[in-house]
mmCIF file as Biopython writes it, N, C-alpha, C and O atoms, coordinates in Angstrom:
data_model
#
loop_
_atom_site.group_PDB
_atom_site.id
_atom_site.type_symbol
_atom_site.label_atom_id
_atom_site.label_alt_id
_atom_site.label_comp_id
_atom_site.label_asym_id
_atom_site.label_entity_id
_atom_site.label_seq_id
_atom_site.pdbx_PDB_ins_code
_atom_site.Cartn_x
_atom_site.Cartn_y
_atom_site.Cartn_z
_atom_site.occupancy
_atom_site.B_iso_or_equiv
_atom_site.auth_seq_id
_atom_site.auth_asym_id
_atom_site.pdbx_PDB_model_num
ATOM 1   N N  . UNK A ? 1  ? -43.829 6.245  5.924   1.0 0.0 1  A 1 
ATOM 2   C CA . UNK A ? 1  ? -42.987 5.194  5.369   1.0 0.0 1  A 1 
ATOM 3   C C  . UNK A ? 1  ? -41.577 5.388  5.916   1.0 0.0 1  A 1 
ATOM 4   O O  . UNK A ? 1  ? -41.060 6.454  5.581   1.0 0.0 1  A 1 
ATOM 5   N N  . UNK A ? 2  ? -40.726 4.452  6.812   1.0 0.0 2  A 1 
ATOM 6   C CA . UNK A ? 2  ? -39.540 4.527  6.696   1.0 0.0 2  A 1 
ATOM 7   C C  . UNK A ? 2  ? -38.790 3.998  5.844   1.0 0.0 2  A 1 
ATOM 8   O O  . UNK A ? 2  ? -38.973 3.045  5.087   1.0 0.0 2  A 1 
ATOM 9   N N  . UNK A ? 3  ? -37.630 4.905  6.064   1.0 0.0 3  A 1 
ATOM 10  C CA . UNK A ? 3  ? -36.472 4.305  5.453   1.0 0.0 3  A 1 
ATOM 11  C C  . UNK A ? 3  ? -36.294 2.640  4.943   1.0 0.0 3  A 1 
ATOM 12  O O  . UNK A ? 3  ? -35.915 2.354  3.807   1.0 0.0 3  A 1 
ATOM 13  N N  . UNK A ? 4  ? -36.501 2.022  5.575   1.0 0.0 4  A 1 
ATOM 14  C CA . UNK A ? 4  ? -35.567 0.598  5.325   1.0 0.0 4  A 1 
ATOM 15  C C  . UNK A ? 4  ? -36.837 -0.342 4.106   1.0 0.0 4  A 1 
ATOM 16  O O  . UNK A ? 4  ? -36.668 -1.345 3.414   1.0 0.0 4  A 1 
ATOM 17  N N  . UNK A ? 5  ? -38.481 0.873  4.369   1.0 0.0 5  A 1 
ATOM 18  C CA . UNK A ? 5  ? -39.180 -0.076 3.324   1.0 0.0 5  A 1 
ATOM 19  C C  . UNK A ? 5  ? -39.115 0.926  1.936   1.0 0.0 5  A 1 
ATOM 20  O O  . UNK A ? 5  ? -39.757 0.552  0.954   1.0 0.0 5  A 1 
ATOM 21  N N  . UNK A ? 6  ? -38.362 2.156  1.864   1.0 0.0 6  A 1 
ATOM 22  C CA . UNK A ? 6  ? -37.813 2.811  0.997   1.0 0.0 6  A 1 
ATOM 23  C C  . UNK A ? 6  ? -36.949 2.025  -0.070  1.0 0.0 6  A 1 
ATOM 24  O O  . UNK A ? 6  ? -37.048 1.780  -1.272  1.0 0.0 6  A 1 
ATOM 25  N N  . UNK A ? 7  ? -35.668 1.624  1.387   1.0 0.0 7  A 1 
ATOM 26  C CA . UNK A ? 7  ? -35.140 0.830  0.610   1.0 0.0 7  A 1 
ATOM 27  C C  . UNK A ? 7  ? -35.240 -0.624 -0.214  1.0 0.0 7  A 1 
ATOM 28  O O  . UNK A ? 7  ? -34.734 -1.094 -1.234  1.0 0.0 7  A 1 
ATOM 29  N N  . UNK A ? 8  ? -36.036 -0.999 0.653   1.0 0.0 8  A 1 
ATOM 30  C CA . UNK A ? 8  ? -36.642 -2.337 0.266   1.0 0.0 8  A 1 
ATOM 31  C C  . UNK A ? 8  ? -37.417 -2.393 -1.130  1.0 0.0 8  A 1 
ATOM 32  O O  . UNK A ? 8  ? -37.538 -3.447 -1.756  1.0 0.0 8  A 1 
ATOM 33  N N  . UNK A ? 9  ? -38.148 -0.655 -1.747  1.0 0.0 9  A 1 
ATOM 34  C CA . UNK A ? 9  ? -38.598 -0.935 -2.498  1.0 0.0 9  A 1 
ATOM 35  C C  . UNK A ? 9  ? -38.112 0.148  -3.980  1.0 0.0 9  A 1 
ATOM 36  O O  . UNK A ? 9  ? -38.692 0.751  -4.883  1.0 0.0 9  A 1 
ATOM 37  N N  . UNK A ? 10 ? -36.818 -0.072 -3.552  1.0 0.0 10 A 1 
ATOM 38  C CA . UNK A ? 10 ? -35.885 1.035  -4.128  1.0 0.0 10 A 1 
ATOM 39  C C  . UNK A ? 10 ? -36.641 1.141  -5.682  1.0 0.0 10 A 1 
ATOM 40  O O  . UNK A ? 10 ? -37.296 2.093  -6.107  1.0 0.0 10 A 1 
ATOM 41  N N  . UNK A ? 11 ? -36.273 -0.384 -6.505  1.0 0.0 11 A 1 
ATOM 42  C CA . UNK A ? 11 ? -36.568 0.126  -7.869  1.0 0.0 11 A 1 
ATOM 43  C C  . UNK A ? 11 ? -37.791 0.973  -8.143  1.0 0.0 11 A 1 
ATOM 44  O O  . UNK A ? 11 ? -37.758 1.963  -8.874  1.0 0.0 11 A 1 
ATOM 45  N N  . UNK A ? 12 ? -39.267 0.374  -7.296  1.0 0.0 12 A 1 
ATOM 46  C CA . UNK A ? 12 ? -40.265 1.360  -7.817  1.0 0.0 12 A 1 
ATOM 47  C C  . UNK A ? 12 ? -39.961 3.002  -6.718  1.0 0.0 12 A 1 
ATOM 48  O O  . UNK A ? 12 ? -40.697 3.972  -6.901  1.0 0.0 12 A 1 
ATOM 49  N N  . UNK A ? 13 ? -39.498 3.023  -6.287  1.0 0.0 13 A 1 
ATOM 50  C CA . UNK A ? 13 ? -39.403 4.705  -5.822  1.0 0.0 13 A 1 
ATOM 51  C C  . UNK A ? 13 ? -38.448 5.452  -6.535  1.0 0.0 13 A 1 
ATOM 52  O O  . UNK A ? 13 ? -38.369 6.663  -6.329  1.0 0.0 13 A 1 
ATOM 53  N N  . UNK A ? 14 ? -37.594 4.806  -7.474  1.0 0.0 14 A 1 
ATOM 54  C CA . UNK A ? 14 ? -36.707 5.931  -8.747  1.0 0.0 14 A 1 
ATOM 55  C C  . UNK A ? 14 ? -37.512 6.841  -9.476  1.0 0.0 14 A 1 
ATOM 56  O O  . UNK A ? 14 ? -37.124 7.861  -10.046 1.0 0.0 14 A 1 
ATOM 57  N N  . UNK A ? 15 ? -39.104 6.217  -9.388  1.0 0.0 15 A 1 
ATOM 58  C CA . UNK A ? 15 ? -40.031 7.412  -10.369 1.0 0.0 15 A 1 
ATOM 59  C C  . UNK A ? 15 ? -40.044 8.377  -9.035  1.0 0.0 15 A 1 
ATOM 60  O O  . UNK A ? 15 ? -39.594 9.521  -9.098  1.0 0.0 15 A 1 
ATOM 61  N N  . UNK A ? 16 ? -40.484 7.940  -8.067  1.0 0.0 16 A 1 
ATOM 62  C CA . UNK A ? 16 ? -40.718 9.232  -6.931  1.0 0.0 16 A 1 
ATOM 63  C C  . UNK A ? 16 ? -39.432 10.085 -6.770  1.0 0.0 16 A 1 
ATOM 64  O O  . UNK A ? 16 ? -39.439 11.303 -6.948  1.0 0.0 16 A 1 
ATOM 65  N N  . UNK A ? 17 ? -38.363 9.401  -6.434  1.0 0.0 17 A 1 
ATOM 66  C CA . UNK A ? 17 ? -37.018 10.411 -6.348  1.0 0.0 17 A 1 
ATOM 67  C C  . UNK A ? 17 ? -36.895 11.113 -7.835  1.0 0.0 17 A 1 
ATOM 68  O O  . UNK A ? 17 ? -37.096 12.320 -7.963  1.0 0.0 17 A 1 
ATOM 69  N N  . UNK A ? 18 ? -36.706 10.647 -8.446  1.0 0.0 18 A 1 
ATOM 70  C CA . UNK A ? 18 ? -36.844 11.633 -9.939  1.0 0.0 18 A 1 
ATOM 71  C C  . UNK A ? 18 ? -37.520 12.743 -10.135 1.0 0.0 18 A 1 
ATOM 72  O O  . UNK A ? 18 ? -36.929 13.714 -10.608 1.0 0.0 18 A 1 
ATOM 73  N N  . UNK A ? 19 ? -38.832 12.812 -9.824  1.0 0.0 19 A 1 
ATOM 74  C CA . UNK A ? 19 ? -40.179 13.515 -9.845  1.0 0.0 19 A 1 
ATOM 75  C C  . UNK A ? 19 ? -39.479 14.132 -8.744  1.0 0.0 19 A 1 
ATOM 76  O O  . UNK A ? 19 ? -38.663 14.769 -9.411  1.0 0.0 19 A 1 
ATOM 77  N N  . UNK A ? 20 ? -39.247 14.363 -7.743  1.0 0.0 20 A 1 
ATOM 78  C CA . UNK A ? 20 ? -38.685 15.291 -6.352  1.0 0.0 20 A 1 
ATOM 79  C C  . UNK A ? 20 ? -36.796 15.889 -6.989  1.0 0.0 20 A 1 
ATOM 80  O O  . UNK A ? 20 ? -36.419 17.047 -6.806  1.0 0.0 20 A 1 
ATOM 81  N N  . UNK A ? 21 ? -36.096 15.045 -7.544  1.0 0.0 21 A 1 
ATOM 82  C CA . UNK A ? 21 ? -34.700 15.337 -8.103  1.0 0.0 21 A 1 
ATOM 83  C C  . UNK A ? 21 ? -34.208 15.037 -9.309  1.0 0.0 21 A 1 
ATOM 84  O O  . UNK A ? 21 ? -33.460 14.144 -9.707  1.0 0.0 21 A 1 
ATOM 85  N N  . UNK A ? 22 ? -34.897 16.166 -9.957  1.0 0.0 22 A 1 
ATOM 86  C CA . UNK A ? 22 ? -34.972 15.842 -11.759 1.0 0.0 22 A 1 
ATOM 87  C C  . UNK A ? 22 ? -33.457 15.659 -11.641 1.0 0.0 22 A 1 
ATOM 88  O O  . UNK A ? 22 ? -33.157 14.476 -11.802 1.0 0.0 22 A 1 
ATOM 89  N N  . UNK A ? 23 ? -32.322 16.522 -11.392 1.0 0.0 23 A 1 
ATOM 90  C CA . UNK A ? 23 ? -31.138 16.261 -11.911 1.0 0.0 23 A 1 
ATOM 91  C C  . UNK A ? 23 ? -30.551 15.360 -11.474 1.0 0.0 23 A 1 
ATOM 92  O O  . UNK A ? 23 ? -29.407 15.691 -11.163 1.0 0.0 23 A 1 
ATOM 93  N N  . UNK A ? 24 ? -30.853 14.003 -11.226 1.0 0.0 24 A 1 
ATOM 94  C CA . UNK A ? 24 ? -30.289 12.901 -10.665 1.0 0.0 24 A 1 
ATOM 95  C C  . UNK A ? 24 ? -30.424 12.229 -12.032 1.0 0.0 24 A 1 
ATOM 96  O O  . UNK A ? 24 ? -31.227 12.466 -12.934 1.0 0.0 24 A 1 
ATOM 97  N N  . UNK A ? 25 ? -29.211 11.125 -11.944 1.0 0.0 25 A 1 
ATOM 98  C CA . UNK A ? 25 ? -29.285 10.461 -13.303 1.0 0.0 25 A 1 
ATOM 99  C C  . UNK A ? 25 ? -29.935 9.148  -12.992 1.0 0.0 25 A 1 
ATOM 100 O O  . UNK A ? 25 ? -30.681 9.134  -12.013 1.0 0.0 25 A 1 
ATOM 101 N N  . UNK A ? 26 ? -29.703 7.624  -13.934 1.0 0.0 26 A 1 
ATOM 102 C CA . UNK A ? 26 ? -29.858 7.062  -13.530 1.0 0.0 26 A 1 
ATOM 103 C C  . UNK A ? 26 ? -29.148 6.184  -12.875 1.0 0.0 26 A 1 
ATOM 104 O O  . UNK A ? 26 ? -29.494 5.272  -12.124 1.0 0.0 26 A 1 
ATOM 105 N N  . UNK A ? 27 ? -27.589 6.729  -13.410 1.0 0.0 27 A 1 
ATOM 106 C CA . UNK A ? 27 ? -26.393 6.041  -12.691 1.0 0.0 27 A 1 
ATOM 107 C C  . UNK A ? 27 ? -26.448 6.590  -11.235 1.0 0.0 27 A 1 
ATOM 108 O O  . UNK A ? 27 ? -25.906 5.849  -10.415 1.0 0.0 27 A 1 
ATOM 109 N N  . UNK A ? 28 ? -27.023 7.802  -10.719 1.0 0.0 28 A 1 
ATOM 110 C CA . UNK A ? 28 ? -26.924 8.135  -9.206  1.0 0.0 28 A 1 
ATOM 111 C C  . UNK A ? 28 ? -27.760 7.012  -8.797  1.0 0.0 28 A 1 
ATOM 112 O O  . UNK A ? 28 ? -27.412 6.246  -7.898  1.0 0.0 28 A 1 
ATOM 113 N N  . UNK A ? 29 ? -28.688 6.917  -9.340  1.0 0.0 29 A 1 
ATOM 114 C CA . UNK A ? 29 ? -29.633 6.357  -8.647  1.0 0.0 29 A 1 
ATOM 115 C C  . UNK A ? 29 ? -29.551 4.444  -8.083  1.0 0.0 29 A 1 
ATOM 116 O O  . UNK A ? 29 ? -30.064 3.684  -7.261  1.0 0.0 29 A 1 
ATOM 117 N N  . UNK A ? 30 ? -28.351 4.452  -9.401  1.0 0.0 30 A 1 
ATOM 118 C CA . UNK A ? 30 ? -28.116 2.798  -9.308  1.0 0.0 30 A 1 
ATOM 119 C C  . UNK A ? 30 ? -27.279 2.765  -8.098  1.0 0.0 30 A 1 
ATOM 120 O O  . UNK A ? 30 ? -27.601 1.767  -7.454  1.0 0.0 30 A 1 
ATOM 121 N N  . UNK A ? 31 ? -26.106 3.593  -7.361  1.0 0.0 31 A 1 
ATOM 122 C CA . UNK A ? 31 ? -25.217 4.234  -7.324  1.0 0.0 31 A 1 
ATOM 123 C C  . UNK A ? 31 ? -25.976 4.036  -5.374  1.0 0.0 31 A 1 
ATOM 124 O O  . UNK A ? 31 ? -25.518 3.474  -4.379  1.0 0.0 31 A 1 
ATOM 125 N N  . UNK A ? 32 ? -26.912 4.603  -5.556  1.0 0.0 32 A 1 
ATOM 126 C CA . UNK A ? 32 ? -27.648 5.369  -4.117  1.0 0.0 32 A 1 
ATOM 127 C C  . UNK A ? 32 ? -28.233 3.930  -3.438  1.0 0.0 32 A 1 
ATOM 128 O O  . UNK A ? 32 ? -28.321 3.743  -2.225  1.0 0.0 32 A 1 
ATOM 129 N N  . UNK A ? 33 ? -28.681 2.784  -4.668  1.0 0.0 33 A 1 
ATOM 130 C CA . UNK A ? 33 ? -29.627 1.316  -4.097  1.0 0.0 33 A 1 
ATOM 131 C C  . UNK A ? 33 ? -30.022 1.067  -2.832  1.0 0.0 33 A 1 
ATOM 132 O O  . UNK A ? 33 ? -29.805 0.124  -2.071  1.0 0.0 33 A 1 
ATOM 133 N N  . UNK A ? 34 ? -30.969 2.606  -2.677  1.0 0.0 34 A 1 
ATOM 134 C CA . UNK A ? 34 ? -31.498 2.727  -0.869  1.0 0.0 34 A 1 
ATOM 135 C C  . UNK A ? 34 ? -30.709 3.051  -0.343  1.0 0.0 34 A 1 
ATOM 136 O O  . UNK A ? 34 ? -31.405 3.393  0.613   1.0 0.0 34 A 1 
ATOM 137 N N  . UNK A ? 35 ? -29.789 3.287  -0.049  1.0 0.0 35 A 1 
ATOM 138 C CA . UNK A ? 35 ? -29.066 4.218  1.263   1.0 0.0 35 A 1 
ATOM 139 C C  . UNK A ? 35 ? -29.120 5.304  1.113   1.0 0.0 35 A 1 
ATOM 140 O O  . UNK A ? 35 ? -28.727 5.966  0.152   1.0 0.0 35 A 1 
ATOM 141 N N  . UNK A ? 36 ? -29.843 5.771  2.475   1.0 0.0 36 A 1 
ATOM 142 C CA . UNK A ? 36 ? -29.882 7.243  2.698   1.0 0.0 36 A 1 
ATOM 143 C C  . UNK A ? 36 ? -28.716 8.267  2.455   1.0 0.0 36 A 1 
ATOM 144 O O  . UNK A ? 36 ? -28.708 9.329  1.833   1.0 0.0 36 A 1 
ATOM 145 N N  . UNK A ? 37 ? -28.027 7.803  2.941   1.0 0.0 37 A 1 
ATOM 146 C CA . UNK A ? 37 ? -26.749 9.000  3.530   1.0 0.0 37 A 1 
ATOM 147 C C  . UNK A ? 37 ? -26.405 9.221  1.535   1.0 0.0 37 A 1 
ATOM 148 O O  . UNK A ? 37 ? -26.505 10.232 0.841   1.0 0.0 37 A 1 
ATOM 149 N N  . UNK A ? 38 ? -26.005 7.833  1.176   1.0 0.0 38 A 1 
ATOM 150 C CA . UNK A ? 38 ? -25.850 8.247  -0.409  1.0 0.0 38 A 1 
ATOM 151 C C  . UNK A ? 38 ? -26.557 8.970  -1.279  1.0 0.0 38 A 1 
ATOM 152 O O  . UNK A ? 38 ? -25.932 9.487  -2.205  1.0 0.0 38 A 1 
ATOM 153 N N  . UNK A ? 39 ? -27.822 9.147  -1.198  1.0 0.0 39 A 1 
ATOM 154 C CA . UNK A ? 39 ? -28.692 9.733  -1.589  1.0 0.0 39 A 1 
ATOM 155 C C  . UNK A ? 39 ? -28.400 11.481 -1.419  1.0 0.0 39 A 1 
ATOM 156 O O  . UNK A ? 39 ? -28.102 12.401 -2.180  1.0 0.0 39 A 1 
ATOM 157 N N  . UNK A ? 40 ? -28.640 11.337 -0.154  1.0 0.0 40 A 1 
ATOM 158 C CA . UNK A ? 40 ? -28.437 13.272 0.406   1.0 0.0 40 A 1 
ATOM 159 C C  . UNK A ? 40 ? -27.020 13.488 -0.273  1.0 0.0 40 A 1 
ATOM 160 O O  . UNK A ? 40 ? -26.917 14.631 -0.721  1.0 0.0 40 A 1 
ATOM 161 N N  . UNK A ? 41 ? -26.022 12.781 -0.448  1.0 0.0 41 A 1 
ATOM 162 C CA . UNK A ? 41 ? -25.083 12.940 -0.896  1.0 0.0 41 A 1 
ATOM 163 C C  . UNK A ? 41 ? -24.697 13.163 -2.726  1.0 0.0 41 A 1 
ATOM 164 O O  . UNK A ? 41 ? -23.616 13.634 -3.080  1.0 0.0 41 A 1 
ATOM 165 N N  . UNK A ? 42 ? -25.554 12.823 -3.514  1.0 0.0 42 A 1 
ATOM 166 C CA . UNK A ? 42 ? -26.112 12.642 -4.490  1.0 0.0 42 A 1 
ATOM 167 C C  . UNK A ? 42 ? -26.886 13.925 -4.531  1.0 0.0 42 A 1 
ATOM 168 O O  . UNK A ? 42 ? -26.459 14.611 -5.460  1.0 0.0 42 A 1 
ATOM 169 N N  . UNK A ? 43 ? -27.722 14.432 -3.973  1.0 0.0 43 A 1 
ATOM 170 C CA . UNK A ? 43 ? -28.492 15.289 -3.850  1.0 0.0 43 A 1 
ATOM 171 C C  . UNK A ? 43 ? -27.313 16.996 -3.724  1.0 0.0 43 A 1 
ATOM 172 O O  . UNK A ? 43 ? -27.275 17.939 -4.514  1.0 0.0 43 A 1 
ATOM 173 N N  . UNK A ? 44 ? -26.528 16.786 -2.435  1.0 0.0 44 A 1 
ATOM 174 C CA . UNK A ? 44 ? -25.549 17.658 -2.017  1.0 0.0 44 A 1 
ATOM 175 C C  . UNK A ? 44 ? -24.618 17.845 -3.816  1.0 0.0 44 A 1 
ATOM 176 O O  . UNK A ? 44 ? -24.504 18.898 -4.444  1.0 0.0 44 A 1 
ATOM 177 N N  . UNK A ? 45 ? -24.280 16.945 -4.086  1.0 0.0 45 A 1 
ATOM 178 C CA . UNK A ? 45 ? -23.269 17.102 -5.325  1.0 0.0 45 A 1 
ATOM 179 C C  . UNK A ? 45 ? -24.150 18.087 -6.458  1.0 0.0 45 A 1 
ATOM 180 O O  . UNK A ? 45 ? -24.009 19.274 -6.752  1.0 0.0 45 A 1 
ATOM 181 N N  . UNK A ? 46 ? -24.884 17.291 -6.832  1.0 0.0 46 A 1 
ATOM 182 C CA . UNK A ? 46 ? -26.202 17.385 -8.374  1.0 0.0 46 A 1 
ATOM 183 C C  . UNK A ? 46 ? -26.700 19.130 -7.646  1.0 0.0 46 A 1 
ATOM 184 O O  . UNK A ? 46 ? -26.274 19.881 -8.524  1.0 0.0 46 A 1 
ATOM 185 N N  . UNK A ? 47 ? -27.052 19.624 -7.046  1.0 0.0 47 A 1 
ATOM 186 C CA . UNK A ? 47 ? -27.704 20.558 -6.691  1.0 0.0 47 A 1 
ATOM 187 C C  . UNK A ? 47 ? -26.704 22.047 -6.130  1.0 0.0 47 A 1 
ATOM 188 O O  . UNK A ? 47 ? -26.934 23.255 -6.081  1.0 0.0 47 A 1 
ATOM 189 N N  . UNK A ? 48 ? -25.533 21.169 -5.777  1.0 0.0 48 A 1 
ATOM 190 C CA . UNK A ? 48 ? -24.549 22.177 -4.846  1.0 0.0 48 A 1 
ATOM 191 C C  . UNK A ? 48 ? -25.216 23.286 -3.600  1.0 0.0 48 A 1 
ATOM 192 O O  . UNK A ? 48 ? -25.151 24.504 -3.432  1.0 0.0 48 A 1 
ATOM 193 N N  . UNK A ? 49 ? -25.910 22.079 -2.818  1.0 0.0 49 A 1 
ATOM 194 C CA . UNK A ? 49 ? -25.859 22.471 -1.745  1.0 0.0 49 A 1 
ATOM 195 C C  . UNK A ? 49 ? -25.709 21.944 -0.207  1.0 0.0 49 A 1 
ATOM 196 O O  . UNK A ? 49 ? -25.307 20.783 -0.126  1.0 0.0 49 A 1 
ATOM 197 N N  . UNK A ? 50 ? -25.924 22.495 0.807   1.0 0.0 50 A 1 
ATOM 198 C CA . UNK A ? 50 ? -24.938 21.835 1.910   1.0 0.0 50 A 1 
ATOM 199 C C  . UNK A ? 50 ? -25.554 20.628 2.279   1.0 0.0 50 A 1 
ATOM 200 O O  . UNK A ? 50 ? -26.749 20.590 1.986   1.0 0.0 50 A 1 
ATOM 201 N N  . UNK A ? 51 ? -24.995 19.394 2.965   1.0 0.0 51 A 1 
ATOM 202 C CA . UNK A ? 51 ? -25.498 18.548 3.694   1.0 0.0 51 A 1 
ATOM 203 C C  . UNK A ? 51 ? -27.025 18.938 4.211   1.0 0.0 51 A 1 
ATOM 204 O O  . UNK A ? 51 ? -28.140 18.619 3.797   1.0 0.0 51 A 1 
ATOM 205 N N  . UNK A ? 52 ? -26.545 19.819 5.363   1.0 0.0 52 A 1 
ATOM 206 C CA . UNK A ? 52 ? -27.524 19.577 5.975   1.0 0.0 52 A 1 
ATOM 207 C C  . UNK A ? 52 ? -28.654 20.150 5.438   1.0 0.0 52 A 1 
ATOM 208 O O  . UNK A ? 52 ? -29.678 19.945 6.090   1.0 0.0 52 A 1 
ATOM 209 N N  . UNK A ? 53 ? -28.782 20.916 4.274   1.0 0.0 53 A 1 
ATOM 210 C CA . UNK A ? 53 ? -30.425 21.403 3.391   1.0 0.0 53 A 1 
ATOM 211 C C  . UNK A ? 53 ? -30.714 20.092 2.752   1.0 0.0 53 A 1 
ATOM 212 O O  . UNK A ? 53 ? -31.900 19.765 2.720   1.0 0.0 53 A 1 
ATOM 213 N N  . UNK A ? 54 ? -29.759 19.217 2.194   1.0 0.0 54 A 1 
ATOM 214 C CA . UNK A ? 54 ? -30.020 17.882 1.642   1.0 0.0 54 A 1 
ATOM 215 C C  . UNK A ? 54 ? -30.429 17.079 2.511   1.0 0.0 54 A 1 
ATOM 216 O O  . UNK A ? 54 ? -31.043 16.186 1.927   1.0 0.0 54 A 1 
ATOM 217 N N  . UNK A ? 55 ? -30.415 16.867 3.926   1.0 0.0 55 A 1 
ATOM 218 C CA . UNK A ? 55 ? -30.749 16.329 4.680   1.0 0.0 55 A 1 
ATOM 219 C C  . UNK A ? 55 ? -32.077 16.787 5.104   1.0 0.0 55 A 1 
ATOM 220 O O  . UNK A ? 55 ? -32.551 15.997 5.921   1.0 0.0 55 A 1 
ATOM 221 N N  . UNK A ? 56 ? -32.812 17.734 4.856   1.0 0.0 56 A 1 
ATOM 222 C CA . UNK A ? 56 ? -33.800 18.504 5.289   1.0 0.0 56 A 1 
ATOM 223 C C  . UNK A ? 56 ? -34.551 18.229 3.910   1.0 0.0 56 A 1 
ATOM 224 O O  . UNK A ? 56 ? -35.752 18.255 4.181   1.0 0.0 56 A 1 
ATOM 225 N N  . UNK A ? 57 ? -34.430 18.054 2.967   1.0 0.0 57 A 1 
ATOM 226 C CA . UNK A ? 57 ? -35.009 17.497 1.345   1.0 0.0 57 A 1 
ATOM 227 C C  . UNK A ? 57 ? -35.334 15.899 1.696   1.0 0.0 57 A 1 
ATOM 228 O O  . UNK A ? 57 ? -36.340 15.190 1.662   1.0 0.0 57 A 1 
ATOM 229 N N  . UNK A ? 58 ? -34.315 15.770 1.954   1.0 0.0 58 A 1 
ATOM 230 C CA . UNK A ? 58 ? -34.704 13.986 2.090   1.0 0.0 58 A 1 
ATOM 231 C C  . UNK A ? 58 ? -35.764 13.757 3.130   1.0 0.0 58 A 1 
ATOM 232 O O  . UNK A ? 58 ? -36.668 13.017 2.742   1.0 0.0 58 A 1 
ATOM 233 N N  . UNK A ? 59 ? -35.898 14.309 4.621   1.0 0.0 59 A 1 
ATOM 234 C CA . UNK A ? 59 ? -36.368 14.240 5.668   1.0 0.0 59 A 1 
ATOM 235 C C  . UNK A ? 59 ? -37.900 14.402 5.129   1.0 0.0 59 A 1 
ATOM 236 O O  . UNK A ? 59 ? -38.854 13.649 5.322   1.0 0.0 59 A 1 
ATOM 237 N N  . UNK A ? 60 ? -37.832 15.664 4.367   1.0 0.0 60 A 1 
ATOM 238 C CA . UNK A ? 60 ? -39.341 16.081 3.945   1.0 0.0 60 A 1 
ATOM 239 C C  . UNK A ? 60 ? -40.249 15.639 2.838   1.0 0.0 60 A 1 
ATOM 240 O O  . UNK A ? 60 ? -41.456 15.730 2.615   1.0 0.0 60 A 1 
ATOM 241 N N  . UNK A ? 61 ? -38.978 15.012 2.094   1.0 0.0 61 A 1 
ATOM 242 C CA . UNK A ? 61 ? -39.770 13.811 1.206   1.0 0.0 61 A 1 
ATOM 243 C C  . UNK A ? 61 ? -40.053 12.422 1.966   1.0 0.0 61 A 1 
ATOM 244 O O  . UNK A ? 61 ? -41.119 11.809 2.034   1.0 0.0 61 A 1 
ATOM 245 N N  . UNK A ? 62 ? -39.107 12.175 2.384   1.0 0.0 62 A 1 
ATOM 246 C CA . UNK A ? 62 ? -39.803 10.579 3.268   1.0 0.0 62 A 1 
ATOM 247 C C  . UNK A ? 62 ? -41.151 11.260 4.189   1.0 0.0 62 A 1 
ATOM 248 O O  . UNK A ? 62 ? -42.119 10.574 3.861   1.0 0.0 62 A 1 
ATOM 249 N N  . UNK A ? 63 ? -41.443 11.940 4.836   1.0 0.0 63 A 1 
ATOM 250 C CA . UNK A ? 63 ? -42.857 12.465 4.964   1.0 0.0 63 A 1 
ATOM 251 C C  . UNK A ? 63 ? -43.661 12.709 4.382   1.0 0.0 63 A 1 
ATOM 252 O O  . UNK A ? 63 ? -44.722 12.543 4.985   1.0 0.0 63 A 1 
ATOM 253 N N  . UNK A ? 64 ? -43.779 13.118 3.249   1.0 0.0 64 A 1 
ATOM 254 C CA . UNK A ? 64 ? -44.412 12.979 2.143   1.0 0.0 64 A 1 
ATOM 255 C C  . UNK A ? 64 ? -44.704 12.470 1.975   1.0 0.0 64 A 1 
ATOM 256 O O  . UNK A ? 64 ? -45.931 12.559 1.928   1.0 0.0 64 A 1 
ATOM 257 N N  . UNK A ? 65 ? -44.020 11.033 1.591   1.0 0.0 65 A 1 
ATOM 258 C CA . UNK A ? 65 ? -44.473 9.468  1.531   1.0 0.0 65 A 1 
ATOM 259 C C  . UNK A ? 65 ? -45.471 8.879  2.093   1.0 0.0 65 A 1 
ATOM 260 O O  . UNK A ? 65 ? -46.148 7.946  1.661   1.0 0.0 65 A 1 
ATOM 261 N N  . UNK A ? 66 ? -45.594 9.764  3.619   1.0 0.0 66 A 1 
ATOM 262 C CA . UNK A ? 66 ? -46.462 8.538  4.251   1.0 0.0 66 A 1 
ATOM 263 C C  . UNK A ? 66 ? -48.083 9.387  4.160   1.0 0.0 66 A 1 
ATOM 264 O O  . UNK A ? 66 ? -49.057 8.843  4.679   1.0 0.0 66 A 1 
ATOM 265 N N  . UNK A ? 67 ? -48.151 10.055 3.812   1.0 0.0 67 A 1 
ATOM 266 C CA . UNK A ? 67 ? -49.659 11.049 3.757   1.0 0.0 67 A 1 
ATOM 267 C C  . UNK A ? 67 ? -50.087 10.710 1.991   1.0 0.0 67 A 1 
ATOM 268 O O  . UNK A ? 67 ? -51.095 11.211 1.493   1.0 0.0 67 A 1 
#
């Protein structure tokens, strides 16, 4: 699954990002409405850790997706 049908199907994937980033609220999530970069960024804050491991979380959940 890429990105853009991620975004396309933002509201039902808040249960999947949740289930992968319990400490996300639901204001991140309103906050994130499919964009990537916001997301890892969201992720980077809530978790306190660097970009690029948040970028490596996100990468490995959108793979996830498609299996």
């Amino acid at each position: 699954m890429n990105w853009d049908q991620i975004a396309g199907n933002w509201k039902q994937m808040n249960g999947k990002v949740r289930e992968q980033w319990g400490k996300l609220t639901d204001d991140d999530l309103t906050v994130v409405e499919g964009k990537r970069d916001q997301l890892v960024g969201r992720i980077q804050e809530r978790y306190g850790i660097a970009k690029e491991k948040a970028e490596e979380q996100v990468k490995a959940w959108e793979s996830g997706l498609s299996s």
